[in-house]
N, C-alpha and C positions, 0 to 999 in steps of 0.2 A: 678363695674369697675375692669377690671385687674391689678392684682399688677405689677409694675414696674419691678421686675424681680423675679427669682426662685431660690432657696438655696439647695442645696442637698451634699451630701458624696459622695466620693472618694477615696478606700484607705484610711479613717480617716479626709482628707483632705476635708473642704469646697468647692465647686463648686458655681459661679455663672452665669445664665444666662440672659442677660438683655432681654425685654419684647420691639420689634421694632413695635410702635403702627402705621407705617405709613403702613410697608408690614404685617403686624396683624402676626408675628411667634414668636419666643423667637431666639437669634442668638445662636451663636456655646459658649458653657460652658469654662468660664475661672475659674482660680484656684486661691483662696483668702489666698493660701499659710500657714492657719492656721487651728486646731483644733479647738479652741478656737470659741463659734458661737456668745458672741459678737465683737468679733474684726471681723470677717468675713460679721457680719451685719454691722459692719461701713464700711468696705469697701465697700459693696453692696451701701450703702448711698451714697456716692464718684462717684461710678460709676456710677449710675441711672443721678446723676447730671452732669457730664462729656458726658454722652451718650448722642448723637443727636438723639432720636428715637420720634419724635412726642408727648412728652407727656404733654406738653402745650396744643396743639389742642385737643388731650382728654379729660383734664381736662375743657378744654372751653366747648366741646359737655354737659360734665357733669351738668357744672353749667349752661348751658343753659337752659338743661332742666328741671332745680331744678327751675331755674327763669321763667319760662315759666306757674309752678305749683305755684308756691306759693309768688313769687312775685309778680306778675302783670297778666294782661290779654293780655299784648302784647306782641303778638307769633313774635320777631323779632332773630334773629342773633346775637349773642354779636360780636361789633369789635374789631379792633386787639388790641386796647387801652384796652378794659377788658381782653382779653385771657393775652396782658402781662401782668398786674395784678395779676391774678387766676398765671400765671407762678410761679411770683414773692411772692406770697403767697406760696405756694408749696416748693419755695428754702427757705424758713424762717422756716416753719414746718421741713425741712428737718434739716436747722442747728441746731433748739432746739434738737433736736432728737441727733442730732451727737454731741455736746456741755452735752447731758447727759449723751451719752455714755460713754464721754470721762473721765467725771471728776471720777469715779472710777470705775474701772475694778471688782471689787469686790463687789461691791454694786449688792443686789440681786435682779432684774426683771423678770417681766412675760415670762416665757416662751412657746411658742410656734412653732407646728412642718408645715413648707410650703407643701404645695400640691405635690410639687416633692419628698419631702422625706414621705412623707408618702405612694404617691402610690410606693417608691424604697422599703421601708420596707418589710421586711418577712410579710406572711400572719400570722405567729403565734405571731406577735407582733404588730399589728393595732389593737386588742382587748384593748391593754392598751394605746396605741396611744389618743385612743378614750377615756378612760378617764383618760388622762392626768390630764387637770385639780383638778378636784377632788382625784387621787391616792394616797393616804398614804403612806408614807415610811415603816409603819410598814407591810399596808395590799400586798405592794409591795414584801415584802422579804418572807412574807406568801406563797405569789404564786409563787414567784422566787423558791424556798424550797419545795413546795408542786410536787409531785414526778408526779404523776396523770396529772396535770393541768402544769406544769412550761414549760414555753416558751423556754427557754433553751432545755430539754430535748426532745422540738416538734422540733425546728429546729435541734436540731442533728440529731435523726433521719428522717428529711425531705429530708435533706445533707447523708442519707446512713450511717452517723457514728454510732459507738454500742453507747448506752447509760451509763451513770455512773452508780455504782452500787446502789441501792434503799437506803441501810441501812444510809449510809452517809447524804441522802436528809429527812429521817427520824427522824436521833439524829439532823441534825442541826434546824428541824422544833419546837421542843422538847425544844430546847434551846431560841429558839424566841419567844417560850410562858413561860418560864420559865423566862426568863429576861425583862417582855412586859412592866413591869412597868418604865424601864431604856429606853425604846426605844425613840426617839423623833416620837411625834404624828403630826408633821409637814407633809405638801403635801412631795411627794415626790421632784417636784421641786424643794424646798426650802432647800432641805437636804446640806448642807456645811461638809467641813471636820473638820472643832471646833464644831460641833454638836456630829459629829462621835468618838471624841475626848474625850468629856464630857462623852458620852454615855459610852464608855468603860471605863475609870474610874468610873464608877458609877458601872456597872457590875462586874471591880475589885472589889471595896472596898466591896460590895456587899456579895459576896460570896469568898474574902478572898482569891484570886485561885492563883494559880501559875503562869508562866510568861510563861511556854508553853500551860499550858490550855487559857488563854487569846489569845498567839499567834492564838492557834486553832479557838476561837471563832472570831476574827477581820476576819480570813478568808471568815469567815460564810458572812459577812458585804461587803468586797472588792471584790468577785466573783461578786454578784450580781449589785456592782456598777458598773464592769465592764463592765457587759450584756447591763447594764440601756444603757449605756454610748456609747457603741459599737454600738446598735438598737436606737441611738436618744432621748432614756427617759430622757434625761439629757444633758444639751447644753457644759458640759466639765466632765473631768473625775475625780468625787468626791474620790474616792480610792486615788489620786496623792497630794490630799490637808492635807492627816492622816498625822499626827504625825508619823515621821519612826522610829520606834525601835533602841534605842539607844545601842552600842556596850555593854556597859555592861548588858542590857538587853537581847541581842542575847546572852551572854557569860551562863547569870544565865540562860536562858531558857535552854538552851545546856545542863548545869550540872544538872538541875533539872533529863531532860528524860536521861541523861547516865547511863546505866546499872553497874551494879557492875558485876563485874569476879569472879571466884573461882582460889582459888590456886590451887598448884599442889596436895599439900597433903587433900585438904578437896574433890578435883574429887576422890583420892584413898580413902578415907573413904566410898565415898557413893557410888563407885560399883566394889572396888578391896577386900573390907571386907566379913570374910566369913558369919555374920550376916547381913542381910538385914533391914538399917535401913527407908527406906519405907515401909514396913511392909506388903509388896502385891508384889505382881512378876509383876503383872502387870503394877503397878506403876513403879516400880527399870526400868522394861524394856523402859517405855516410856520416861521415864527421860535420861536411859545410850543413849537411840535413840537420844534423842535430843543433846545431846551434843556428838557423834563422827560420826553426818553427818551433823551437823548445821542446821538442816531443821527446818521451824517454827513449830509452835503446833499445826497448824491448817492443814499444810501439812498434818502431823501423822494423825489426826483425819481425816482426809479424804479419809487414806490410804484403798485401797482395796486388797482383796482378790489374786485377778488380777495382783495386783502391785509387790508384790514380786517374783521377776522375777529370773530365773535361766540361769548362762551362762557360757560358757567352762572358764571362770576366777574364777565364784564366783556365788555367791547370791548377785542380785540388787536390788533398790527400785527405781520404775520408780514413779517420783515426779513430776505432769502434772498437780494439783490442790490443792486448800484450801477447809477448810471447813469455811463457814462463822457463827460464834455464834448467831448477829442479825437477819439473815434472818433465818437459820436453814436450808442452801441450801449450795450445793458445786457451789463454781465460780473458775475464774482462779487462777491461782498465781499471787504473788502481782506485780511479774513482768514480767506474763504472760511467764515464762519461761519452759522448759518441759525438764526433765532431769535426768536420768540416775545415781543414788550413789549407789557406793559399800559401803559394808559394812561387816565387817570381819570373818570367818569360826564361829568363838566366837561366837558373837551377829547372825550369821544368824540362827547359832542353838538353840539358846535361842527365837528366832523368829519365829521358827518353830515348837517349844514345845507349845509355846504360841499357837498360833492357833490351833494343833492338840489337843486340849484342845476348841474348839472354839465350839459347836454347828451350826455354819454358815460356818464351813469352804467348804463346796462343794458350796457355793453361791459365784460367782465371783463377784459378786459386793457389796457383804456383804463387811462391813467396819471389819478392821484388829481390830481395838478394841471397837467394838461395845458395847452398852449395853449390859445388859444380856437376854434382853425379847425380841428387834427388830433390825434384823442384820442392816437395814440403817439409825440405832439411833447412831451416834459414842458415846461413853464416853464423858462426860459431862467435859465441862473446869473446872466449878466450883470444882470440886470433886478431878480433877487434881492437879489444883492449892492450892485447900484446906492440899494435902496431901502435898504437897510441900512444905508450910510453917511450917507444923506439923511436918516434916523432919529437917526441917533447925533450929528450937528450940530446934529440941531433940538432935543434933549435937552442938548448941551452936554456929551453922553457923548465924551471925545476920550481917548483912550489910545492907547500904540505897539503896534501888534503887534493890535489887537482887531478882529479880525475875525467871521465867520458859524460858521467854527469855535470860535471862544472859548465857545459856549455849550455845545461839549460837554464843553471844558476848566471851564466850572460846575460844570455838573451831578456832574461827578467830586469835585471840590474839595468843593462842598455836602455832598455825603454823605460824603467823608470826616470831615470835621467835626461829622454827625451820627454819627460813630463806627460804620462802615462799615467795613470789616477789607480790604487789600489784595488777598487773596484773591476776594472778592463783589466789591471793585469790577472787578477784571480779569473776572469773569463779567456784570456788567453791563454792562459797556463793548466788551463782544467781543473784549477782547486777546487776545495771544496768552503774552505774558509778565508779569510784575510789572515788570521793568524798564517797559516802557511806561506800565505805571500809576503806576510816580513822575512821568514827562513831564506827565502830567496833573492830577496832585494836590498838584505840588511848588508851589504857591502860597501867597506871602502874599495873609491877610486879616486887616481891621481884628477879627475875630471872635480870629484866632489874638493879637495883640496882646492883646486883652484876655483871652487863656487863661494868658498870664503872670503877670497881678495875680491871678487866681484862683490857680494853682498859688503865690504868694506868700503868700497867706492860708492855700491848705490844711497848706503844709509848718507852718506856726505854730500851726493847728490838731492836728496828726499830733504835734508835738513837747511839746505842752503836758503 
């Protein structure tokens, strides 16, 4: 027998359509004004009851012919005395039904997906439609994650969109079987946000992590609830039930990833000294690079041959890509930006010894500081990096957080303070927003300290 009506999405929004058993159609789709698919299935309950569409006489055809089989031998008609019966039976079923709904909203039931939403469904997500019931939370966020196989990454590109990059769907795969013991082994149905709650405190305490690497990992968690949630795997949106990061929790996460600066004297030690204390030219160079054009590391490492470009002003660095360490492949910039940095008579010369020293240098697409043996090998980060901290010990340079990045979080900070406007620095830096450009220029320095006793002298000045 046909169900009494049909439930499907809209814009997020529930849809009902009642099922007219006298004219056999479904009528025109109203709106249950909710996300929510129990409150949406009580109103459907409401309205099936409300709606004058034959469904007594149906249900009388029904049990006719149920009576017909296995009741008796006599093939008669039930009259209108039993059809309202069988009615009247129907609306008691129906109240039990809406009397459970009601009494809590939180209480967790069966879920299942009606015939309109499943044939609405993308074709890349009836695969799990299909096993709903049996689906794991954990075997869910496997395939969510799994780069190859993820629904996600089928419908984007179905939709013509580019795909995310691999390496991302790879570390968080990494991390779900690394924490698989913390995971709950519950359907996925059943997944609640005090589950997800539990979970991550346990992965905390676990492995002892920080409050941005946690942020990172809840991520891992809340995309995929969302996909669930958005494609129907999930009758509300479990991501909305987490725990939200308490403000002091956003504050430590913040200070955690905040880069440390250099002053002004410890940049003049490491590339105004007539001794080289990197100890390779090579290094000194990619280092002074990184901090008087701000460009990340991975730019550098990407840089070609090609790239060092000449023009009636100067020598430029056309800055069009990254090098990615995970994949071992060049993708875009991180903000897909393409662009053009000067860089001064100085450093262009030092840039140009370097390479004429290059064995690749007739290859344009030889990498600027390649290895020694394969021009589209760039220099290794590790190796970078390794010198960098063997640099900043032997200088006595020791700060938390100062890293290879920190030079681009300078060069921001510097010209802020040379009264550089939020705006130019978001175009120098290749943001994308101003927000990001406070990440970068929100530092103390002993410079701003002493902008105080000045501003103490001017107001006494101003007031005189």
């Amino acid at each position: 027998m046909r169900k009494p009506w049909s439930m499907h999405k809209r814009n997020g929004i529930y849809q009902t359509q009642m099922y007219d058993y006298k004219n056999k159609r479904y009528c025109t789709a109203k709106s249950t004004g909710t996300k929510d698919r129990n409150e949406a299935l009580l109103i459907a309950y409401r309205r099936a009851m409300e709606f004058d569409s034959g469904i007594a006489t149906e249900y009388t055809e029904w049990v006719k012919n149920v009576s017909m089989i296995t009741l008796s031998n006599e093939k008669r008609p039930l009259n209108t005395e039993i059809a309202a019966l069988v009615q009247a039976a129907c609306q008691d079923a129906i109240a039990q039904a809406l009397q459970g709904t009601q009494c809590s909203k939180n209480t967790q039931r069966p879920y299942s997906v009606s015939a309109a939403e499943y044939e609405d469904a993308p074709e890349e997500v009836k695969p799990l439609l299909d096993q709903l019931p049996t689906l794991t939370f954990y075997d869910y966020l496997l395939l969510y994650w799994n780069y190859d196989e993820s629904p996600d990454i089928k419908e984007r590109i179905s939709k013509g969109e580019t795909p995310p990059n691999p390496e991302r769907f790879r570390q968080s795969t990494g991390i779900l079987k690394k924490y698989a013991a913390n995971i709950p082994s519950c359907p996925l149905i059943e997944i609640t946000g005090a589950k997800i709650d539990a979970m991550l405190g346990a992965i905390r305490n676990a492995g002892k992590l920080k409050e941005q690497t946690m942020k990172n990992i809840s991520y891992i968690f809340i995309q995929a609830l969302h996909f669930a949630y958005r494609n129907t795997l999930l009758a509300r949106d479990v991501a909305q039930q987490i725990t939200p990061v308490s403000k002091n929790t956003r504050k430590k996460a913040k200070k955690e990833a905040e880069k440390a600066i250099f002053k002004t004297e410890e940049i003049q030690r490491l590339f105004n000294a007539d001794d080289n204390p990197f100890g390779s030219e090579t290094f000194r160079l990619i280092n002074e690079l990184l901090f008087k054009t701000g460009c990340r590391i991975g730019e550098l490492q990407a840089l070609q041959m090609q790239d060092v470009i000449k023009t009636e002003q100067g020598y430029v660095l056309k800055i069009d890509k990254n090098y990615c360490r995970a994949g071992k492949r060049i993708k875009s910039t991180k903000t897909e930006r393409r662009d053009l940095v000067p860089i001064s008579p100085d450093l262009a010369a030092k840039l140009l010894a370097h390479i004429e020293k290059s064995p690749f240098k007739d290859i344009p697409t030889a990498f600027v500081f390649s290895s020694a043996k394969n021009a589209y090998t760039p220099l290794c980060y590790e190796s970078i990096s390794k010198n960098f901290n063997k640099t900043m010990i032997k200088l006595s340079i020791k700060k938390t957080n100062l890293t290879i990045h920190s030079y681009r979080h300078t060069f921001a900070t510097f010209l802020r303070m040379a009264g550089y406007s939020e705006e130019q620095l978001r175009f120098l830096t290749r943001h994308d927003s101003i927000v990001e450009v406070h990440r970068y220029t929100d530092h103390y320095t002993p410079d701003m300290e002493r902008l105080k006793y000045q501003a103490a002298a001017d107001i006494e000045r101003l007031a005189a």
